[in-house]
ChimeraX commands (.cxc) that place a marker at each C-alpha (Angstrom):
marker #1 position -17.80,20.80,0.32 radius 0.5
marker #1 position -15.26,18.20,0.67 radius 0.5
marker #1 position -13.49,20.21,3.69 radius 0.5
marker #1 position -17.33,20.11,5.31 radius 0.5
marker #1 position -16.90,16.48,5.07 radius 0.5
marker #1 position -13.61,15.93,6.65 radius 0.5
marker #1 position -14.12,18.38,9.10 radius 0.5
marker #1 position -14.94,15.77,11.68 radius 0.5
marker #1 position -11.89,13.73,11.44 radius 0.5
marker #1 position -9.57,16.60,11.40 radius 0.5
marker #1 position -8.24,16.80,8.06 radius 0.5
marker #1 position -8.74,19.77,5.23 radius 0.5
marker #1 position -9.09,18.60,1.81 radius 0.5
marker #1 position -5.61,19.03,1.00 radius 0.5
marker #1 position -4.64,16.13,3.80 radius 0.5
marker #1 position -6.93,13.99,2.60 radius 0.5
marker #1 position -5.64,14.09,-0.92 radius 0.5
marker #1 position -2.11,13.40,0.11 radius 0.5
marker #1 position -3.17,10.38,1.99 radius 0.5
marker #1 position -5.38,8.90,-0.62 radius 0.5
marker #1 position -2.04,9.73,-3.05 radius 0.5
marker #1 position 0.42,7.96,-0.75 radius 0.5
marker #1 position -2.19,5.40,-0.04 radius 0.5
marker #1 position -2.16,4.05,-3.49 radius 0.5
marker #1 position 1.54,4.11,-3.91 radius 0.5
marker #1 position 3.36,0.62,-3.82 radius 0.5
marker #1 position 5.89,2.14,-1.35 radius 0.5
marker #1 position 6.26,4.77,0.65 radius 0.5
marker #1 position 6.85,7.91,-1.37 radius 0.5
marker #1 position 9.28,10.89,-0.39 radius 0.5
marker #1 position 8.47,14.38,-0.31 radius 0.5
marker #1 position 9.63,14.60,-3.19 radius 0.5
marker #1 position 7.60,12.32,-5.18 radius 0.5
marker #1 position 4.35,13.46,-3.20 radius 0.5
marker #1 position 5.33,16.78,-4.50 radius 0.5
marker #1 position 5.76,16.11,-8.41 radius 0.5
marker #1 position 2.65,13.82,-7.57 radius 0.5
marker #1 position 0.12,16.15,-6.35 radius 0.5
marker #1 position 1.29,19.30,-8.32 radius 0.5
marker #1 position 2.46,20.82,-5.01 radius 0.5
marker #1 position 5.53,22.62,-3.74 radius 0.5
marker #1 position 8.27,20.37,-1.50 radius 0.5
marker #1 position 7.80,23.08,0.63 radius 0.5
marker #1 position 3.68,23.06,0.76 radius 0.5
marker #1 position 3.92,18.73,1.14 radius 0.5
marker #1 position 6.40,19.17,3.92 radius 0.5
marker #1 position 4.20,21.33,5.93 radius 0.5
marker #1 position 0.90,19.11,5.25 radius 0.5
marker #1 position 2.83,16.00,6.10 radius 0.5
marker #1 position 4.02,17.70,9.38 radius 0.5
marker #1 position 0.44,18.20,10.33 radius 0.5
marker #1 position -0.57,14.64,9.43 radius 0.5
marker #1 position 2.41,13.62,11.54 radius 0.5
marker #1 position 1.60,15.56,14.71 radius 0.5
marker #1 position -1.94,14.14,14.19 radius 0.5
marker #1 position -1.14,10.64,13.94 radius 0.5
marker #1 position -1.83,10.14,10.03 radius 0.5
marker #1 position 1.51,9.54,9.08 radius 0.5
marker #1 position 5.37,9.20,9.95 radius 0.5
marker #1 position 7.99,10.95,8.33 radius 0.5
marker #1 position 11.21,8.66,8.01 radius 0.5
marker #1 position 14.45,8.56,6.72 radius 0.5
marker #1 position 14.99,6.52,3.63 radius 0.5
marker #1 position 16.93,3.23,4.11 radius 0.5
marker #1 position 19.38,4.33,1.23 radius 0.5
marker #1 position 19.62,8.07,0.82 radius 0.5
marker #1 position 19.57,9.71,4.33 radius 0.5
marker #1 position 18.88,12.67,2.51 radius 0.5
marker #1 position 15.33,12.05,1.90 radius 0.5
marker #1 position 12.36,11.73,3.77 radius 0.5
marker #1 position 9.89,9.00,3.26 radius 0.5
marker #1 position 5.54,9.32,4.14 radius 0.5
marker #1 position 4.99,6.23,6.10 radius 0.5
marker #1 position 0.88,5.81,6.43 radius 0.5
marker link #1:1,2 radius 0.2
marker link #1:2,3 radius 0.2
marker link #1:3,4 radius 0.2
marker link #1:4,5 radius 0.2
marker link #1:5,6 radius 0.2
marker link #1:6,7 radius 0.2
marker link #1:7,8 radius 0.2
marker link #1:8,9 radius 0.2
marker link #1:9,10 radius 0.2
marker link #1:10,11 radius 0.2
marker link #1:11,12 radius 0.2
marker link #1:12,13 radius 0.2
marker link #1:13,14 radius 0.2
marker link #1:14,15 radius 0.2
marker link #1:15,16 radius 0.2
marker link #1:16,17 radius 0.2
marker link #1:17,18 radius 0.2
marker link #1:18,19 radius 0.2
marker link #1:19,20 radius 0.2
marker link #1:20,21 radius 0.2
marker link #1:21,22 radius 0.2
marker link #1:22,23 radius 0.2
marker link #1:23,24 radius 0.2
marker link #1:24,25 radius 0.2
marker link #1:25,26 radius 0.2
marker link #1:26,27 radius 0.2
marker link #1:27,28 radius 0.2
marker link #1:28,29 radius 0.2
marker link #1:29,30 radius 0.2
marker link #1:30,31 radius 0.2
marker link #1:31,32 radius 0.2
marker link #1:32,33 radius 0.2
marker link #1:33,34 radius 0.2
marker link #1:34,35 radius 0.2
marker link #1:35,36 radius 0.2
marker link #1:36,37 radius 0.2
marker link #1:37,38 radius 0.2
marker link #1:38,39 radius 0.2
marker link #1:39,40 radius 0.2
marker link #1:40,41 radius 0.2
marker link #1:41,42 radius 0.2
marker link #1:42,43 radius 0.2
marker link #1:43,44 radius 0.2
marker link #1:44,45 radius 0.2
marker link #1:45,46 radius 0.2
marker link #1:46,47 radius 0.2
marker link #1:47,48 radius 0.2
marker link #1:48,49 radius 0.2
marker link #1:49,50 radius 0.2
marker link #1:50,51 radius 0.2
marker link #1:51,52 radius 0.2
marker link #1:52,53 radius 0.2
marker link #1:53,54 radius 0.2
marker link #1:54,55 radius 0.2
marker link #1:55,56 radius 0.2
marker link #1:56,57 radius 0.2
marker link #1:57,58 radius 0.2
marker link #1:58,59 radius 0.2
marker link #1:59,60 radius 0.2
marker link #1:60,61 radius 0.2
marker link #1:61,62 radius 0.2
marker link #1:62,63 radius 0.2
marker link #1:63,64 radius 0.2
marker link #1:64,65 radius 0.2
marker link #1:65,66 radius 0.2
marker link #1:66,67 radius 0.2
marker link #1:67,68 radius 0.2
marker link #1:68,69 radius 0.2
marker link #1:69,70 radius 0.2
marker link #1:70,71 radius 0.2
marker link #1:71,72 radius 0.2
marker link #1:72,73 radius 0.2
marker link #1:73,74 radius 0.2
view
């Protein structure tokens, strides 16, 4: 039902969840943290996070500190 819903802006339900999740955070989470966050593999997060990004929903940065990770920037 919910995909019906976001079907006209281009997201499945599982986008929209991660948005709303990194929406809410007080900075911009890393994979990681979107991972433990939503129950969801590193792997899975990565690969909804590169759709979001080749839609336009989201950037995916390096952090300032650890060039290692990855940050979701909305």
């Amino acid at each position: 039902l919910l995909d019906r819903r976001l079907a006209p802006s281009g997201l499945t339900s599982q986008q929209g969840a991660m948005l709303s999740w990194i929406e809410a955070q007080a900075r911009a989470p890393t994979l990681s943290a979107v991972a433990a966050g939503l129950a969801m593999t590193h792997q899975n997060v990565k690969q909804i996070a590169a759709a979001l990004a080749r839609k336009g929903f989201l950037e995916i940065v390096p952090d300032e500190t650890d060039k290692r990770a990855r940050r979701l920037v909305l």
